[in-house]
C-alpha positions in Angstrom: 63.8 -18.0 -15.6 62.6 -14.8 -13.6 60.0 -17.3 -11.8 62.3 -19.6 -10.4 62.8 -18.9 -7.1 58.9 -19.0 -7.1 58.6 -22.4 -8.7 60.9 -23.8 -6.0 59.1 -22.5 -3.2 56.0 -23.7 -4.4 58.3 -27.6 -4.9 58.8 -27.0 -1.5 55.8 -26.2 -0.3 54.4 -29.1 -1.6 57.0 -31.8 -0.7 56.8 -30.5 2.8 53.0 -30.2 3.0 52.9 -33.9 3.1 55.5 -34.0 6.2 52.7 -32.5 8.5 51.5 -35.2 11.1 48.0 -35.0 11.9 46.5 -35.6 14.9 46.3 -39.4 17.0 43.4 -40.5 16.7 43.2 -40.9 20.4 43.3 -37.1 20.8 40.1 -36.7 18.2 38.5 -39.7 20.3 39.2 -37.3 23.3 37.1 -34.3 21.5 34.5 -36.8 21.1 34.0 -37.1 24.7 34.6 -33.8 25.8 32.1 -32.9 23.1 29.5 -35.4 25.1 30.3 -34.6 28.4 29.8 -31.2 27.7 26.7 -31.7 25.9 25.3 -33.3 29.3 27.2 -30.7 31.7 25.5 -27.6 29.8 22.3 -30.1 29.6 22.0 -30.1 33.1 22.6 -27.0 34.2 20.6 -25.2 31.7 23.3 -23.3 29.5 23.5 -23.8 25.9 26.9 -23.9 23.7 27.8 -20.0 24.0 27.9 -20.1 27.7 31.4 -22.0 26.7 32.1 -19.6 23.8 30.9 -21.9 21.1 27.9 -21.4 18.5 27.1 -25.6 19.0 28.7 -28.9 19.4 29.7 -28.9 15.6 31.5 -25.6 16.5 33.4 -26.9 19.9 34.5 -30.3 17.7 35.9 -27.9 14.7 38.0 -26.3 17.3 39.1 -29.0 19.4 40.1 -30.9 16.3 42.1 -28.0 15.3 43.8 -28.0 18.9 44.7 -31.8 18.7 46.1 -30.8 14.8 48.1 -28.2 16.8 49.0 -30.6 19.5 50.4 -33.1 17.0 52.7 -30.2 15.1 53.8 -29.2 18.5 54.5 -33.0 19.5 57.8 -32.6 17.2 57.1 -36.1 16.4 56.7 -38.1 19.3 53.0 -38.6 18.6 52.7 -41.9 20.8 53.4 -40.3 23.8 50.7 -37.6 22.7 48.4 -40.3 21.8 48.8 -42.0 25.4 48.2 -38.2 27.4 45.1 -37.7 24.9 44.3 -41.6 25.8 44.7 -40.7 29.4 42.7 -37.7 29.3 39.4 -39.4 27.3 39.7 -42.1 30.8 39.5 -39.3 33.0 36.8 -37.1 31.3 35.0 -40.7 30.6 35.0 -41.6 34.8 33.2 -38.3 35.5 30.1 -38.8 37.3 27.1 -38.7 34.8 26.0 -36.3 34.1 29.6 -34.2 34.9 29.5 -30.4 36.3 30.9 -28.2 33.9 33.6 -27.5 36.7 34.5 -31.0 36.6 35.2 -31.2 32.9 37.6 -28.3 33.3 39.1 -29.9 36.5 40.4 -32.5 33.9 42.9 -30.2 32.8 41.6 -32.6 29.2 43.5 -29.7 27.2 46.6 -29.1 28.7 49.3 -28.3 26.5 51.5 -31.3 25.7 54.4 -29.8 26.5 53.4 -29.6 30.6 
């Protein structure tokens, strides 16, 4: 019985691994048009992903997916209203004028923290 304290971490582990919300999908719908809208920005005035700190598009969607998973944990489970400011975010990066500045994207504020 020496591994028991290990076995019931590893129980807990799992029955609380399955507790962890993920993301609205209105906040991954979000990184899908910050993703395009800074495609067009960078596009237009001749800069390329790594002028924003990113190797590509891919690269910006892996981390913004990872901040909306973060998002969600730090949502301590109200994820409606987090879906409605990531729904209210996408309208507002959405009405930019086409194609947006980069400067206008970031004017969005589209990645606040949730918790402002």
């Amino acid at each position: 019985m020496r591994h028991r304290p290990l076995r019931s971490a590893l129980a807990l582990a799992a029955f609380f691994g399955g507790c962890v919300p993920e993301a609205p999908a209105e906040c991954l719908t979000l990184c899908d048009a910050v993703a395009e809208a800074t495609s067009a920005c960078l596009e237009a005035e001749q800069l390329t992903w790594a002028a924003k700190g990113y190797d590509d598009e891919a690269d910006f969607l892996a981390s913004c997916e990872t901040w909306a998973w973060e998002q969600a944990q730090l949502a301590q489970g109200d994820l409606d209203e987090l879906g409605e400011r990531c729904a209210a975010s996408e309208e507002a990066v959405r009405a930019l004028p086409t194609p947006p500045s980069c400067a206008e994207i970031t004017a969005t504020r589209w990645s606040s923290p949730s918790w402002e």
